[in-house]
C-alpha positions as CSV (number, residue, x, y, z in Angstrom):
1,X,29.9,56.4,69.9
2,X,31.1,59.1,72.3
3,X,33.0,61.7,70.6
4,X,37.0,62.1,70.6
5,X,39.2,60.6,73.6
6,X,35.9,60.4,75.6
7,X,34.7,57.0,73.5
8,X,38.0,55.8,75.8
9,X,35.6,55.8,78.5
10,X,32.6,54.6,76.8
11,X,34.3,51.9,75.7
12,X,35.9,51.0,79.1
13,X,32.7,51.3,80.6
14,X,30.7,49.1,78.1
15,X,33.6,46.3,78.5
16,X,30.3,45.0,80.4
17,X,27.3,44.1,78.8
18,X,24.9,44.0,81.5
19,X,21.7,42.8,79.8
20,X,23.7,39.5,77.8
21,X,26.4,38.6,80.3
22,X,29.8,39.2,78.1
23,X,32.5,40.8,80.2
24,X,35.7,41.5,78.8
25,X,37.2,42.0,81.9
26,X,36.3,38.7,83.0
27,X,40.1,37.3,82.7
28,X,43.3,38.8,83.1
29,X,43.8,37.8,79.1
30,X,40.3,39.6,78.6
31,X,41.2,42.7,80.6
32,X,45.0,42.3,78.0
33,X,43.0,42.2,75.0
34,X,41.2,45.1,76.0
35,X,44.2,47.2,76.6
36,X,45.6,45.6,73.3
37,X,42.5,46.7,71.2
38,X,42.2,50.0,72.9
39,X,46.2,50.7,71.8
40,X,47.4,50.4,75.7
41,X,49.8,47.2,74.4
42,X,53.5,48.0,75.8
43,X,56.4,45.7,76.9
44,X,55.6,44.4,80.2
45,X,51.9,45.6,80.4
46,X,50.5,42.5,81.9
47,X,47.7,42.6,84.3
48,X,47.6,40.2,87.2
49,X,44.6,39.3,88.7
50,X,44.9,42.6,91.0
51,X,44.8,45.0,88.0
52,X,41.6,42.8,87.0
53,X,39.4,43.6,89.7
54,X,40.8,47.1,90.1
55,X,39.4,47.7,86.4
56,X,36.4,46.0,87.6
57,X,35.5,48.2,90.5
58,X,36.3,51.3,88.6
59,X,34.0,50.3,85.6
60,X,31.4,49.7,87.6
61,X,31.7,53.0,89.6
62,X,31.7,54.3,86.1
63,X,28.5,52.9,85.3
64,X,26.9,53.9,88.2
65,X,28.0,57.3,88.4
66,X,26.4,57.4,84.4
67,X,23.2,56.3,85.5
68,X,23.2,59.9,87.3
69,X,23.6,61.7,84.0
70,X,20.8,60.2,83.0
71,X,18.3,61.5,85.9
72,X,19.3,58.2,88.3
73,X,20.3,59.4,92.2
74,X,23.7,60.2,93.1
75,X,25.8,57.4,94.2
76,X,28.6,58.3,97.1
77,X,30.2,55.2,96.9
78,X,30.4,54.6,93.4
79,X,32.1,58.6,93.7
80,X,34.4,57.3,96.6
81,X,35.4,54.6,94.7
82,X,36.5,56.5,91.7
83,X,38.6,59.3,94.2
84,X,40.1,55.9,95.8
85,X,41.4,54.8,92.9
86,X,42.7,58.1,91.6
87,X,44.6,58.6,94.4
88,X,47.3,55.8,93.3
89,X,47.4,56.6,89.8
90,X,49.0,59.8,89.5
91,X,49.5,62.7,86.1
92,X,51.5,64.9,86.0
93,X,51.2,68.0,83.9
94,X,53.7,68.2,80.5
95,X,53.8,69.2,76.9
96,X,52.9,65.7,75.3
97,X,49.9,66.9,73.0
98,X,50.7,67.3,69.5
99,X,50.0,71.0,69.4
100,X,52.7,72.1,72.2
101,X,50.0,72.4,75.0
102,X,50.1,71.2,78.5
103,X,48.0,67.6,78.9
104,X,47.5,65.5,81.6
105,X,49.5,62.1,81.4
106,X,50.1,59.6,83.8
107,X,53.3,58.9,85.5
108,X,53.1,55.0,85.4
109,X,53.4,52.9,82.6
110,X,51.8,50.0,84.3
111,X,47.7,49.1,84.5
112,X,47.6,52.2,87.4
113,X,48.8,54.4,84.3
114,X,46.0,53.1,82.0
115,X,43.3,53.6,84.5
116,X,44.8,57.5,84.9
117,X,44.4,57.6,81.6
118,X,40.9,56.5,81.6
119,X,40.1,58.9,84.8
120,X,41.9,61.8,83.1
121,X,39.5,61.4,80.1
122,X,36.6,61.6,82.5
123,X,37.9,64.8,83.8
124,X,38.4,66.3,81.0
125,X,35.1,65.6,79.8
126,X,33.5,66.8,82.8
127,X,35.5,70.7,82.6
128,X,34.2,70.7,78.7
129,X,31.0,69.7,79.4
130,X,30.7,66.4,77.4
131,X,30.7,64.4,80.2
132,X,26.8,64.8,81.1
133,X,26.2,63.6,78.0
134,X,27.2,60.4,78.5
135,X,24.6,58.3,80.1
136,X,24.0,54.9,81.3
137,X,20.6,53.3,79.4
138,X,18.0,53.8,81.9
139,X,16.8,50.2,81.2
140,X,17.7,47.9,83.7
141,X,18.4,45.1,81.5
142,X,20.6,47.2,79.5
143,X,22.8,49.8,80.9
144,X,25.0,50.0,78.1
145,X,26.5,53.5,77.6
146,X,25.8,55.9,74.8
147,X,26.5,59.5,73.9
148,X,23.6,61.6,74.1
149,X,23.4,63.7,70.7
150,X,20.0,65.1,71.7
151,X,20.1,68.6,71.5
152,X,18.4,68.7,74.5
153,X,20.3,66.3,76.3
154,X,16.9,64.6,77.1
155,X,17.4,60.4,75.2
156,X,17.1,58.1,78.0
157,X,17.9,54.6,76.2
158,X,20.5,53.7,74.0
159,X,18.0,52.5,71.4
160,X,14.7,53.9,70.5
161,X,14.5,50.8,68.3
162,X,15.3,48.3,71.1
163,X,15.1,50.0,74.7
164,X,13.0,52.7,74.2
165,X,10.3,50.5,72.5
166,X,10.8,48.0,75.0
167,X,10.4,50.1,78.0
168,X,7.3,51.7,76.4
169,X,5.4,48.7,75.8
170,X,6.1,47.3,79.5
171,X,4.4,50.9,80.7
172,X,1.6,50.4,78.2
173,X,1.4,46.8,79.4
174,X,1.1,47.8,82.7
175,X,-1.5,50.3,82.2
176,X,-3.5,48.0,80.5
177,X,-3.4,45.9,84.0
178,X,-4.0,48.4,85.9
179,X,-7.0,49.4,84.2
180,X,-8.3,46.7,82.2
């Protein structure tokens, strides 16, 4: 689990499991069970089918743009998509934290609020640094996101146990192809 406010974006991101087929976001009542679970539950905080997809595309631009952290090419559109959608959910600067000091918060209370919630979390993890740690599983099957505790910043899967060994064993199986 990614440390702090920046498991927000973990957590949005791996709404998707990619290598079983669950997606959270898959219905509107989905996508409101997220928000519930994830404490974004206000009066009148329904998503329509609109705020669905929206969530959709942003996750997935998420995703891809996490596969670069972990040594995966850059993807323009998945970066277009993400300035796209920042560009209707807006924050504002005020004294909201706890400890009296200026924070980012969004200026809509609707689904365009929570998504400038999400994206303000990303931003903030990219100006302290965090954000490169968080990495897409370079298995293809997988995807999922971890936090990379390394203290190199050099894990690659999100399991040793499960990816890692799995990935391994295709390459030795290949090998053994290849040269037996």
């Amino acid at each position: 689990m990614a440390p702090g406010p920046l498991a927000l974006v973990q957590a949005f991101t791996n709404s998707a499991n990619v290598e079983f087929g669950r997606d959270e976001f898959a219905t509107t009542r989905g996508l409101e069970a997220w928000l519930e679970r994830h404490g974004f539950a206000a009066p009148g905080l329904v998503p329509d089918e609109l705020d669905r997809r929206e969530a959709v595309t942003l996750r997935e631009a998420f995703r891809a743009i996490l596969r670069e952290n972990n040594g995966g090419p850059i993807d323009e559109d998945a970066r277009r998509t993400v300035e796209h959608i920042a560009r209707d959910c807006p924050l504002v600067v005020g004294f909201d934290a706890p400890d009296g000091r200026l924070a980012l918060r969004p200026v809509l209370s609707d689904m365009r609020g929570v998504l400038a919630t999400v994206l303000e979390t990303a931003a903030t993890a990219v100006s302290d640094g965090s954000w490169q740690r968080l990495k897409a599983c370079s298995d293809h099957r997988c995807e999922w996101i971890f936090y990379d505790r390394s203290r190199n910043r050099s894990s690659r899967w999100c399991s040793m146990a499960v990816c890692g060994t799995r990935s391994k064993m295709t390459t030795y199986r290949q090998g053994k192809r290849q040269h037996g």
